[in-house]
C-alpha positions in Angstrom: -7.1 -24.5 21.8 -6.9 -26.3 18.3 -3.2 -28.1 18.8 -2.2 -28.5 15.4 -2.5 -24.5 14.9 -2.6 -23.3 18.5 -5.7 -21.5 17.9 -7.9 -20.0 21.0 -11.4 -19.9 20.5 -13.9 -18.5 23.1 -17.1 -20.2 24.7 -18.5 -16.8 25.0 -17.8 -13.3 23.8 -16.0 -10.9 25.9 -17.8 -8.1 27.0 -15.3 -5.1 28.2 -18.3 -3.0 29.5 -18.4 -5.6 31.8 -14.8 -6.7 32.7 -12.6 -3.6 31.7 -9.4 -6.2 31.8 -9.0 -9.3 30.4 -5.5 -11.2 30.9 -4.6 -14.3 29.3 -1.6 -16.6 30.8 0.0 -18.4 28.1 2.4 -21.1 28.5 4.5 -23.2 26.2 6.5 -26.3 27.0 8.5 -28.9 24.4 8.1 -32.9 24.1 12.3 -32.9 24.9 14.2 -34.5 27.8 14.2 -32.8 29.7 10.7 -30.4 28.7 11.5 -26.5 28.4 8.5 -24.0 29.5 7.8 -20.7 29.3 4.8 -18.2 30.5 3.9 -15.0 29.7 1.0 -12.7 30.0 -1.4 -11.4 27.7 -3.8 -8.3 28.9 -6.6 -6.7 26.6 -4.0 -3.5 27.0 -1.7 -4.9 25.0 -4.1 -6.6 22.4 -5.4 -2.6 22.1 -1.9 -1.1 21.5 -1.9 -4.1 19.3 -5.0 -2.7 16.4 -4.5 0.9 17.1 -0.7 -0.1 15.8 -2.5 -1.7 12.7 -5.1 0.9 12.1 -2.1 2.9 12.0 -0.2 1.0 9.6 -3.6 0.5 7.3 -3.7 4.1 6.9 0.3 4.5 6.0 0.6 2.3 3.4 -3.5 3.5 1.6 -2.0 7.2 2.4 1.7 5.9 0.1 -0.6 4.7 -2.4 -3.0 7.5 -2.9 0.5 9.7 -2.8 1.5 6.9 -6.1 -1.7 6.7 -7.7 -1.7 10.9 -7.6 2.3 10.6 -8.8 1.6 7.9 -11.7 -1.2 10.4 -12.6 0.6 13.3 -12.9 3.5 11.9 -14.6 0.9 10.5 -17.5 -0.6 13.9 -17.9 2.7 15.2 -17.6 3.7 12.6 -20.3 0.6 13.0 -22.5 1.4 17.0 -23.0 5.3 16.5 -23.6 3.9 13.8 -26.6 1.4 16.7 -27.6 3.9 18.9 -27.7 6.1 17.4 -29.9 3.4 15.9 -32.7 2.9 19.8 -32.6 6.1 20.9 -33.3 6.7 18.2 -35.8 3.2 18.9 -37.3 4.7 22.2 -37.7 8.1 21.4 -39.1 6.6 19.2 -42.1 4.3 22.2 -42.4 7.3 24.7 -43.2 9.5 22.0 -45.0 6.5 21.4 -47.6 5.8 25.1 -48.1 9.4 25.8 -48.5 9.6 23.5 -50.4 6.8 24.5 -52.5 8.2 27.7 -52.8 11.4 26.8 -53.8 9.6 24.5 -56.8 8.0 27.8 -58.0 10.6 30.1 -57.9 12.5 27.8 -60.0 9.7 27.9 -62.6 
């Protein structure tokens, strides 16, 4: 164990086809007067439970952002046809202003 970081490295891997359970006794004690300790238990059960809990959680959060990406992308098409729509209806509007307008200019002729 590295004691400035409290990381546990291994001599050799761990096989689980070989040894199906693995337990690993931790225990922590202080420098005070007088010294506290405490001991727990570690088994290759709970270090399972453990990633399948994270798998889980990896999927979640790509599964929210595929749901935003799709959202963001609808609301810009969704955006991008309400701004087509009105440059149309403008387009439109200067189109009947100028003919009326023209029109008016020739019946006053």
């Amino acid at each position: 164990m590295t004691e400035s970081t409290g990381e546990l490295t291994l001599e050799s891997s761990l096989d689980r086809e070989t040894i199906d359970r693995y337990e690993l006794i931790v225990t922590a004690s202080d420098h005070g007067q007088p010294s506290l300790t405490a001991t727990t238990t570690v088994s290759s059960l709970v270090v399972v439970v453990v990633v399948v809990v994270l798998v889980v959680v990896v999927v979640v959060v790509v599964v929210v952002v595929v749901v935003v990406v799709v959202v963001v992308v609808v609301v810009v098409v969704v955006l991008v046809v309400v701004v087509a729509v009105v440059v149309v209806v403008v387009v439109v509007l200067v189109v009947v202003v100028v003919v009326g307008y023209s029109d008016s200019i020739r019946r006053k002729r």
